[in-house]
C-alpha positions in Angstrom: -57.8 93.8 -10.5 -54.8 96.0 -10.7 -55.9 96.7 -14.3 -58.9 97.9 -13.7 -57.6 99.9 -10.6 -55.7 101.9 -13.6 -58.5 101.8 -16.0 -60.4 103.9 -13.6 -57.6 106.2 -13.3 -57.6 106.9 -16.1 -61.5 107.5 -16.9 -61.5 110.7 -14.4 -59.5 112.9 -16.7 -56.1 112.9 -15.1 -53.2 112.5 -17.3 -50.9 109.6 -15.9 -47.8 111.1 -14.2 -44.4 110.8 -16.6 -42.0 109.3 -14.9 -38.9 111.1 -14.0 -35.2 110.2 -15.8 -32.8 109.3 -13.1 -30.9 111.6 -11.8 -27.6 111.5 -13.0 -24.5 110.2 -10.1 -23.2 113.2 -8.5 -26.5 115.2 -8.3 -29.0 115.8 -5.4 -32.2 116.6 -5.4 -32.2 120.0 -3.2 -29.6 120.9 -6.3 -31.4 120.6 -8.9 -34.8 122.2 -7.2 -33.1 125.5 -7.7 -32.8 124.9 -11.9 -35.4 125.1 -14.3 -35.8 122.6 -16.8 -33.4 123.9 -19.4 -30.8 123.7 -17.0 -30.7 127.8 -16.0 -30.9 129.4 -12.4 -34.5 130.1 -10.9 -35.4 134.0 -11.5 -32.4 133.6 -14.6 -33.1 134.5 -18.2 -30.8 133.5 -20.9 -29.3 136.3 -23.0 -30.8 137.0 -25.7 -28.9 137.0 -28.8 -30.2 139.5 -31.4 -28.8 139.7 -35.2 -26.2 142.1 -35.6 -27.5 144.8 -37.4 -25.5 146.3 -40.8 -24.3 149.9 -39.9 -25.6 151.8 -42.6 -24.1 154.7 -44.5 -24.1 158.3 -42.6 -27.1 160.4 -43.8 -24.7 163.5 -44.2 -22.3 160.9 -46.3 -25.1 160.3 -48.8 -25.7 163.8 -49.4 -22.6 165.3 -49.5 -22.2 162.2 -52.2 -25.2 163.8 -54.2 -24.3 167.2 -54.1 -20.8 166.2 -55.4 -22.5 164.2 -58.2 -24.8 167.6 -58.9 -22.0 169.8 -59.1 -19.6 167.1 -61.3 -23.0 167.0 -63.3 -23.2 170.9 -63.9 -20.1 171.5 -64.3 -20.0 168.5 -67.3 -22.8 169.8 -69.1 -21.6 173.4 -68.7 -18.1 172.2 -70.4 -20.1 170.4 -72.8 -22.3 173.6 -73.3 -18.8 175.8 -74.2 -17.7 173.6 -76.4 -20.7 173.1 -78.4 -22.8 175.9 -78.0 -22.3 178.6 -80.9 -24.3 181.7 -81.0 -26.7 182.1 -83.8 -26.0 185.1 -86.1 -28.5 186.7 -88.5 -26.8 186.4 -92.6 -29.2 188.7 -93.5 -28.2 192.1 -95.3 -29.3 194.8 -93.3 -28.7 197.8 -96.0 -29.1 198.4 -99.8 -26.2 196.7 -102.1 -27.3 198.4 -105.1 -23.7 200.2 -106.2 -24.6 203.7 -107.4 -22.0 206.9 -108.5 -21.7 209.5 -105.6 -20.6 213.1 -106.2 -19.4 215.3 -104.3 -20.5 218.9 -103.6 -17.7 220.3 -106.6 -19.2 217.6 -108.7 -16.0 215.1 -108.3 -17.1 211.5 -109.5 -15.9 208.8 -106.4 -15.3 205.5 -108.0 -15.9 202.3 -105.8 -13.4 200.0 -105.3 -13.2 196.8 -107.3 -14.7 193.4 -106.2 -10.9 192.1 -106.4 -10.2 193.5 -103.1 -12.1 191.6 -101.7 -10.4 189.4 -98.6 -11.0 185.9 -97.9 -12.5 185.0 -94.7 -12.5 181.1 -93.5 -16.0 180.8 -92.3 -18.9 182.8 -93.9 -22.3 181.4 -94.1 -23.7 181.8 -98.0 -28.0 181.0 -96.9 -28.3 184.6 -97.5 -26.0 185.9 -100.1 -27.1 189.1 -101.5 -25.1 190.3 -104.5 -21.6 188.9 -103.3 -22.0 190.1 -99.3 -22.1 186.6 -97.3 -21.8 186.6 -93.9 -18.6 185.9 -91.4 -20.4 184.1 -88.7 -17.5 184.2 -86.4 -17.4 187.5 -86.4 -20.5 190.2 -84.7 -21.0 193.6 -84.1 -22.3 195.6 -81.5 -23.8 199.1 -80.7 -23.0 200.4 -77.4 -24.8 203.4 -76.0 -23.9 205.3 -72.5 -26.7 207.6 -71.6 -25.9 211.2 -70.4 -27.3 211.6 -66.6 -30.0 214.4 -67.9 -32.6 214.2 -70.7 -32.3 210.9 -73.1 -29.2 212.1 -75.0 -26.0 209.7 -75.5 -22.7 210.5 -74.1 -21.4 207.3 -75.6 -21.7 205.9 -78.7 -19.6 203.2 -80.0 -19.7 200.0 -82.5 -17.9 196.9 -81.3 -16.6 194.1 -82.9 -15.5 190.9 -81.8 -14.1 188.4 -84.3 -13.8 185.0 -81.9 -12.1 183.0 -84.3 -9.0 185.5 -85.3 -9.4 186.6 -81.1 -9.7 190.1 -81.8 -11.9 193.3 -80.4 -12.2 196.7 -82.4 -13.7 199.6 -80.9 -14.7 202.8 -82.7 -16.0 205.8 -80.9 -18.6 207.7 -82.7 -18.5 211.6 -81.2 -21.4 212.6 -79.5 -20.9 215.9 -81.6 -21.2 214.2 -84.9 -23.3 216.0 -87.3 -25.7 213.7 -88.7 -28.7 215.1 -91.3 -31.6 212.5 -92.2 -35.4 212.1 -92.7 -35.4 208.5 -91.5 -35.9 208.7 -88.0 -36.3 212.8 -88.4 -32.4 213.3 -87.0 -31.1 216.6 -88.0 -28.5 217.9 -86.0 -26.0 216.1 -83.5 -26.4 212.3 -83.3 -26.5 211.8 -79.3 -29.8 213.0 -80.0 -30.6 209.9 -82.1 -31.7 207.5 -79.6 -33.8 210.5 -77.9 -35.9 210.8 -80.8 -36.4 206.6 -81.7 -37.4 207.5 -77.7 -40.1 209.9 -78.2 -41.5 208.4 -80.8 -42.0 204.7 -79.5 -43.4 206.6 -76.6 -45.8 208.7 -78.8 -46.7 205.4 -80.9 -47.1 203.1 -78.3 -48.5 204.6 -75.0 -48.8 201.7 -73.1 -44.7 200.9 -72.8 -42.9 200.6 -69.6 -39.9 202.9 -69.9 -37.7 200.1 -71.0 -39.5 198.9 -74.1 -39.4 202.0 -75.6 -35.8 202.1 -74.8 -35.4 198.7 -76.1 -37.3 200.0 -79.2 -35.4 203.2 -79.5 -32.1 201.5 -79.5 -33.0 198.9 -82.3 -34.5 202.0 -84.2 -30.7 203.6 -83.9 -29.4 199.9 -84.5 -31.4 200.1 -88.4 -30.2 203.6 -88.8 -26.7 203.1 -88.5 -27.0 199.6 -90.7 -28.2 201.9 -93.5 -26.4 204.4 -93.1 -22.6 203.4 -92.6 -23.2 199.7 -94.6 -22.7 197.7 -91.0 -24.0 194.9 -89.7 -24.9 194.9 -85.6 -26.2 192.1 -84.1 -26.9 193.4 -80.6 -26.6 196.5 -78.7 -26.1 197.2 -75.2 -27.8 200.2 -72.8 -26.2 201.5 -69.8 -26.5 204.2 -68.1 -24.3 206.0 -65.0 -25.5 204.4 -62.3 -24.8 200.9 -64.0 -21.5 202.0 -65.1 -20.5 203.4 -61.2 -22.4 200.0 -60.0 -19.8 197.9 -62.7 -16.4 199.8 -61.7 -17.3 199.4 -57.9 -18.3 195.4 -58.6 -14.6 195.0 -59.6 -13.3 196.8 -57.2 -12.2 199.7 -58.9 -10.1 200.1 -61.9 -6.6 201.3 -62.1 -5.8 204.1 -64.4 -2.7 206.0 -64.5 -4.5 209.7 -64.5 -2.6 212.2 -66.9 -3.5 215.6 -65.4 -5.2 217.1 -62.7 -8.7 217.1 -63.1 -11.6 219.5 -61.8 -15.2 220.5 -63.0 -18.3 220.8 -61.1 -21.7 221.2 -62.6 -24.5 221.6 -60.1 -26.9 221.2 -62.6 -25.7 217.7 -63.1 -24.9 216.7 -59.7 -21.2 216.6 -61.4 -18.5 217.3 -59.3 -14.6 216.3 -60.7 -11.5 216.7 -58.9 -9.2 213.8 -59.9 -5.4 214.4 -58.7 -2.8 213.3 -61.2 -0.7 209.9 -61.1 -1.4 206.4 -61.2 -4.4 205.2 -58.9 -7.8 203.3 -58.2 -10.4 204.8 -59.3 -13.8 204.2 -57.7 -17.5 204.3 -59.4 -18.0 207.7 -59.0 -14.1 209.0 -59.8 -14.1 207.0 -62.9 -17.4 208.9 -64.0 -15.7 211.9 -63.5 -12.7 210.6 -65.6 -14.6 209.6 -68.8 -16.7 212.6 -68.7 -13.8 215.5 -68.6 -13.5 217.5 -71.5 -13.6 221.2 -70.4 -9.5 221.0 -70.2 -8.3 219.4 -73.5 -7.9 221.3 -76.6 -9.6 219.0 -78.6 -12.6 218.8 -76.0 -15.1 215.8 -77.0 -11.7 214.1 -79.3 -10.1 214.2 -75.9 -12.3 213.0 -74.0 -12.3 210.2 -76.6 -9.0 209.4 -76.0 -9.4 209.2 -72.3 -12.3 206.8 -72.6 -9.6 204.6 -74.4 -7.5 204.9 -71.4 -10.3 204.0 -68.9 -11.4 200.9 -71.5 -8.0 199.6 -72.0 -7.6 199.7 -68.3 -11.1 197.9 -67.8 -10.6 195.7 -70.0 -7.2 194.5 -67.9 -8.8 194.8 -64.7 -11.5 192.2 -65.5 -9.1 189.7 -67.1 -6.5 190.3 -64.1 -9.5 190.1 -61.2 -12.2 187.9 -62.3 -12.9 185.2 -59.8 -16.5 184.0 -58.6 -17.5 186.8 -55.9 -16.3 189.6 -58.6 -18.6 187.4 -61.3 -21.7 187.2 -59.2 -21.3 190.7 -58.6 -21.3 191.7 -62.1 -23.7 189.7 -62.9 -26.3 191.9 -60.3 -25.0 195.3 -62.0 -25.5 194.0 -65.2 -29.4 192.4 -64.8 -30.3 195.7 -62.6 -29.0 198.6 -65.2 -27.8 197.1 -68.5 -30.8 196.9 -71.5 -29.6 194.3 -74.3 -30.9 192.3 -76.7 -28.1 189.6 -76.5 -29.3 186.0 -75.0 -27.5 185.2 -71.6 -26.5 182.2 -73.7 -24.7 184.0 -76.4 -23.4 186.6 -73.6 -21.8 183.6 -71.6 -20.1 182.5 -74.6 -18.7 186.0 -75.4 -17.7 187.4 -72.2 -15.8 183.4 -72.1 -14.1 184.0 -75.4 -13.5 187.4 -75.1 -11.5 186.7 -71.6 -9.1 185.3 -74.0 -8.1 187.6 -75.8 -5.1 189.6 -75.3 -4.3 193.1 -75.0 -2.4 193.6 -78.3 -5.5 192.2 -80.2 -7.7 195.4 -78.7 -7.6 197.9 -81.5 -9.2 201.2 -80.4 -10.2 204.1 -82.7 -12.6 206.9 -83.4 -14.5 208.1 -86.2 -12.0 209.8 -88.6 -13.3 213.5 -88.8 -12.7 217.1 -87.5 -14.4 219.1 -84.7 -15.6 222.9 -86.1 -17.5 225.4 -85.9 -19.6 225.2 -88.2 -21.2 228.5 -90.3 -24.1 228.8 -87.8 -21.8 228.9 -84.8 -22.4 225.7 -83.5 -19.8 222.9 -82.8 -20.1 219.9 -84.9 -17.7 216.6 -85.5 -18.0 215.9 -89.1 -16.9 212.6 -90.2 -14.6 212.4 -92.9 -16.3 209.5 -95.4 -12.9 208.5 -97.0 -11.1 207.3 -93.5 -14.4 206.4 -92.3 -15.2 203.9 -94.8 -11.6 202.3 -94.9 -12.0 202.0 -90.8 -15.5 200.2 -91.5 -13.9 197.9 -94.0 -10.8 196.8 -92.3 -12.5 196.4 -88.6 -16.1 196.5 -88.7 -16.8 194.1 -92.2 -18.6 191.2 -91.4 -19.1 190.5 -94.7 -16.9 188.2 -97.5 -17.2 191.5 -99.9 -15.7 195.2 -99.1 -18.5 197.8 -98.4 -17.9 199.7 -101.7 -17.8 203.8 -102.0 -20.9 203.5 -104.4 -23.6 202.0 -101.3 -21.8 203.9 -98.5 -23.6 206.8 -96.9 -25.1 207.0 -99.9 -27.5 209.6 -99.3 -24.7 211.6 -97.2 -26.4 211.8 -93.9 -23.5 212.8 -92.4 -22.6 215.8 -94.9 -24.0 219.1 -94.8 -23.1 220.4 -99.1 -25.3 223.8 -98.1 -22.0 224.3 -95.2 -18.9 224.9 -97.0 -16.7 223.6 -94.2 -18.6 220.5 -93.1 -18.9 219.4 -96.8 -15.2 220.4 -97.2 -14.0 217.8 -94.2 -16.8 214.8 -95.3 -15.0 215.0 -98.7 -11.5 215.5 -98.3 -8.5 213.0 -98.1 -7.6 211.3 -95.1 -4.7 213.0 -95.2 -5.6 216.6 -95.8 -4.9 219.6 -92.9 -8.4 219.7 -92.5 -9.3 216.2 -91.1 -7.6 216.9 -87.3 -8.5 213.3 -86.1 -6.8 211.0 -88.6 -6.3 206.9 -89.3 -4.6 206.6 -85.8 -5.4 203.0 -84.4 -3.8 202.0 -81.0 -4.4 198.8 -79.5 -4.5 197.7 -76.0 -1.2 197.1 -75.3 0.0 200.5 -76.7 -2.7 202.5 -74.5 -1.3 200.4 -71.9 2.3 201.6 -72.0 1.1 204.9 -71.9 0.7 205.3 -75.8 -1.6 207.7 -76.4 -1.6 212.2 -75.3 -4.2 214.3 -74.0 -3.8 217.6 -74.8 -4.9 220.1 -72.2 -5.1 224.1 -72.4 
């Protein structure tokens, strides 16, 4: 009976009750009505425990660690960049090698020197060797060209050399004055009215150029025409005019030049106003301008202004080896893209202005074009170069070549000789060391300019 009492029981649904454990000795019931079944307080939760969590690496730590990798990067493949990198130099021969007999106006023959003078130089490059002349690819030329502040005319004019593997830089100074006579490029007259003319006539050829590609195209016309002409190789050339060379002296600060003489000129016309008080001193953008433009106060005029722009160069040249840092570089750099025209790659430039940091002030060698300043038959003042002096200075700075630049392919056309003018033809011709050539072989390098090794002249 009992088992079918539980048999029904169990047919309406109901699950059969579990019987409770026994409680163990010690506990009461009212005690254990206030626990749940895991043992915990009523309204109790237990604490949770979560995973600790990894602390990560600081956002501003993970950058900083990239820059730092950037900057290691740059700076490895800049270093790797110096040391490799070696600026590309054209081998070929720029002006005609065919040796030929020059005379002179009294009909003297001038022999050329023999091939047996020729120097030996360590690293010339022989893909383009035309009759003997192969090519020193460690050592470059350059034509550097200030432009007066009115009209296109050239206040500076100078050929630079840089030979990176002996560490040297030559500078010669071609007079604006210089008479010059030839019917490539139509110059006749003074040659700071060279680039004026490659000027005008890009500009009459070619319409459509900006004002600095017919620059650009004027100054590789003057480039060609002193290649011919002097038997000199440039590979490059560099435009500036005043503003740029103000904006340069004022990036570094100024540039400290021990001024020989009192110095005033004003010229209204040219916004030109000089008054310079003697003595060592900082000279700002606009002072310096004044400094390397004097000439109404020297007795030699244009030569001594020369010779002052040897001064301010020397000093430049100190200033930017003694003050270079990376404000003064970034600050160059602006001048430099904003005013200075130049056919030079930035790469080659980098490498250049890197070497050339190097090199030291007795290694400068500064110079200008042997000659005379006259006045000439007409009444007009001319510098004449004097070809002897001239072609010894091109040989023993401005070569780039395994071969000596020989008397028979120099000026051979004497575009720098007038044989109608008695006087000028007298000068180009004579010996170096003849009364009438005033400006003779005098070479003073850096570190003589800088001990005060060179004397303006003044009235």
């Amino acid at each position: 009976m009992n088992n079918n009492h539980n048999q029904q029981r169990n047919n309406t649904g109901r699950q059969p009750q579990s019987r409770q454990p026994a409680r163990p000795s010690g506990q009461s019931g009212s005690g254990n009505r206030n626990r749940t079944q895991s043992g915990y307080p009523r309204g109790t939760a237990p604490a949770r425990r979560h995973p600790q969590k990894k602390r990560g690496i600081p956002a501003w730590k993970v950058v900083l660690a990239v820059v730092v990798v950037f900057i290691l990067l740059v700076i490895g493949l800049t270093a790797t960049f110096l040391k490799l990198y070696k600026p590309s130099v054209d081998t070929d021969v720029p002006f005609d090698t065919d040796d030929n007999t020059v005379t002179s106006g009294s009909d003297t023959i001038v022999t050329a020197p023999t091939t047996e003078e020729t120097s030996a130089e360590p690293d010339i490059d022989t893909s383009s060797d035309i009759d003997g002349y192969t090519r020193n690819t460690d050592s470059v030329n350059f034509l550097v060209i200030g432009r007066d502040v009115s009209g296109w005319n050239t206040d500076v004019i100078m050929i630079v050399n840089f030979n990176m593997k002996e560490g040297s830089l030559s500078v010669m100074q071609i007079p604006r004055d210089t008479y010059v006579d030839s019917d490539e490029g139509n110059v006749h007259g003074r040659i700071n009215t060279t680039l004026s003319k490659f000027y005008s006539a890009d500009r009459k050829k070619n319409p459509d150029h900006t004002t600095d590609e017919s620059i650009k195209a004027g100054m590789d016309s003057f480039c060609r025409f002193l290649e011919k002409i002097l038997c000199i190789k440039l590979d490059g050339y560099c435009y500036m005019n005043l503003q740029g060379f103000r904006g340069i002296v004022d990036a570094l600060g100024g540039v400290y030049v021990d001024v020989p003489y009192q110095l005033d000129y004003e010229d209204p016309d040219q916004n030109l106003y000089i008054h310079i008080k003697p003595g060592p001193q900082t000279l700002n953008g606009t002072q310096a301008e004044g400094f390397v433009r004097f000439r109404s106060g020297y007795v030699q005029a244009d030569i001594g202004r020369a010779d002052a722009q040897k001064i301010f160069l020397t000093a430049l040249f100190k200033q930017i080896k003694n003050s270079m840092n990376v404000s003064t570089i970034a600050k160059l750099v602006e001048q430099v893209m904003t005013y200075v025209l130049t056919d030079v790659p930035l790469a080659d430039i980098i490498i250049y202005a890197k070497e050339l940091l190097g090199v030291d002030m007795g290694n400068i060698s500064m110079m200008t074009m042997h000659g005379s300043a006259i006045i000439n038959e007409r009444g007009a003042w001319l510098y004449v170069m004097n070809r002897a002096a001239t072609l010894d200075m091109i040989n023993t700075y401005f070569n780039v070549y395994s071969k000596p630049i020989t008397d028979g392919i120099f000026d051979r056309n004497q575009s720098f000789n007038d044989e109608d003018d008695s006087i000028v033809n007298e000068i180009y011709w004579a010996s170096p060391d003849d009364d009438v050539v005033l400006v003779k072989p005098d070479v003073k390098t850096g570190e003589e300019i800088d001990d005060g090794g060179i004397t303006i002249y003044i009235k």
